[in-house]
C-alpha positions, 0 to 999 in steps of 0.5 A: 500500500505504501510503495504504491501511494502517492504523497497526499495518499500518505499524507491521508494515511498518517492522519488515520494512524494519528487519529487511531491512536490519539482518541479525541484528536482535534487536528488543526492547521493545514492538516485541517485544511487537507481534510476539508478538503482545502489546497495547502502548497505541497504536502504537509510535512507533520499531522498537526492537531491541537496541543491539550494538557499543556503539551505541545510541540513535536511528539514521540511516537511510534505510531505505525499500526500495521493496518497501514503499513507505514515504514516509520513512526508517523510526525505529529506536532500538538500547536497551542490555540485560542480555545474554538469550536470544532466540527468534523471530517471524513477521513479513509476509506472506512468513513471514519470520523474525526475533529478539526478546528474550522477551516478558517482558525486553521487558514488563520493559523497557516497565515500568521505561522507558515512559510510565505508560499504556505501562507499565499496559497490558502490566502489565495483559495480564500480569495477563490472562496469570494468575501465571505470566505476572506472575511470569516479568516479575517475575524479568526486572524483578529483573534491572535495576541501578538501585533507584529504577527497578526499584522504580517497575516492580515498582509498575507491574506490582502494579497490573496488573488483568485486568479491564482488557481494552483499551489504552483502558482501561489508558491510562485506568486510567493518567491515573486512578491517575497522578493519585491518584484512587481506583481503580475497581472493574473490570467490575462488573455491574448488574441490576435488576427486569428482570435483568441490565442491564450489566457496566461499564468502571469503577465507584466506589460511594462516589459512585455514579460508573459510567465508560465507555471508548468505541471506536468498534469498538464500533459497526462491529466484527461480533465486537462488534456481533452483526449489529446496525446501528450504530444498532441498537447506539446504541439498546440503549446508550441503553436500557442506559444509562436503566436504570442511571441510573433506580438513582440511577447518575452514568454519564460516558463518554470516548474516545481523545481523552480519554486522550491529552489526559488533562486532558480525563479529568481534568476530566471525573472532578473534575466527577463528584465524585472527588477526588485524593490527589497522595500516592497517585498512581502514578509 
């Protein structure tokens, strides 16, 4: 089961053996998020839930039922949080049941404590959700005591954009902003004499810079690919990407890779002519 599985499969396996073992488990921050069925960037690294009787941090565990069949003791980390109410979620096959935190506690908790990548990308699916989502956020992120943390969250969430539509382009948008380079103008479209040619991950006008964020779903996935061989698909994105640059377009792609080393992006940007401003940079 577990050679076979892929990451979020594991990620699912682990939060069942967490839930098997610690009865009573409320799970929180991006674990809550998974289970509610909202994008987190990546994988999470640790099952999370909240910390109760005064323990928190990172717990030992040998946690490894062999109903799972998982090859090592599973991360669990117990986060402190403002006392809240619960609800529940479905998790394995079985149906089982288990307690989480609201999803906007556990994105307002992502916000104010993870990494900028992280952070944009549930701030982004708020923006997705539309206000009401944006808002229910906004009031857990009220609830957090220290200024300096709150405040910096509160900028993260005001940078959520719904035209931001996978964790590979959140993460991107994160090393962009984090940087200080300008913000792109999202999903605009393209035409030409032909009519429309694309509707594009990133553009900058101000040097005709056009970004593209590329996963490799988007050679395999059925639901993207149409019916289309892979290489079907390569030779309508080599037409697509002709007609775009025959409009004086500057057009560079990256990937994964690029976003998880970000001073690959960084380089990548730099050479194709935007410049930083440190003092813009988002935190």
């Amino acid at each position: 089961m577990w050679a076979a599985a892929t990451s979020w499969e594991r990620f699912r396996l682990r939060i069942e053996a967490v839930a098997a073992s610690c009865p009573g488990a409320v799970f929180c921050c991006e674990s809550a998020l998974f289970l509610h069925g909202v994008p987190t960037f990546g994988t999470p690294l640790a099952v999370t839930t909240v910390a109760s009787g005064g323990r928190h941090g990172r717990q030992p565990s040998g946690m490894r039922p062999a109903a799972h069949h998982l090859p090592a003791p599973v991360p669990h980390l117990r986060h402190r949080h403002e006392p809240a109410e619960t609800v529940t979620a479905v998790v394995g096959s079985e149906g089982r049941l288990v307690r989480t935190v609201g999803v906007p506690l556990a994105a307002a908790s992502t916000l104010a404590k993870g990494t900028l990548p992280q952070a944009l990308t549930v701030a982004d699916s708020a923006a997705a959700s539309g206000p009401p989502s944006v808002l229910a956020v906004r009031e857990a992120l009220a609830k957090v005591r220290q200024p300096g943390v709150r405040g910096r969250a509160l900028k993260r969430l005001e940078a959520g954009r719904a035209g931001a539509q996978s964790p590979a382009e959140s993460g991107s948008r994160a090393v962009i902003l984090g940087a200080g380079f300008p913000e792109p103008e999202l999903q605009h479209r393209f035409e030409d004499d032909g009519g429309f040619v694309a509707q594009v991950d990133a553009w900058w006008e101000h040097v005709r810079l056009v970004g593209e964020v590329d996963g490799e779903v988007k050679y395999t996935d059925p639901a993207m690919t149409q019916g289309r061989s892979p290489l079907d698909v390569l030779r309508a994105e080599k037409r697509r990407e002709n007609r775009l640059l025959a409009q004086g377009i500057h057009l560079r792609r990256w990937g994964w890779p690029e976003i998880v080393h970000p001073e690959r992006l960084l380089r990548l940007l730099a050479g194709a002519g935007l410049r930083a401003d440190p003092d813009t940079a988002l935190s």
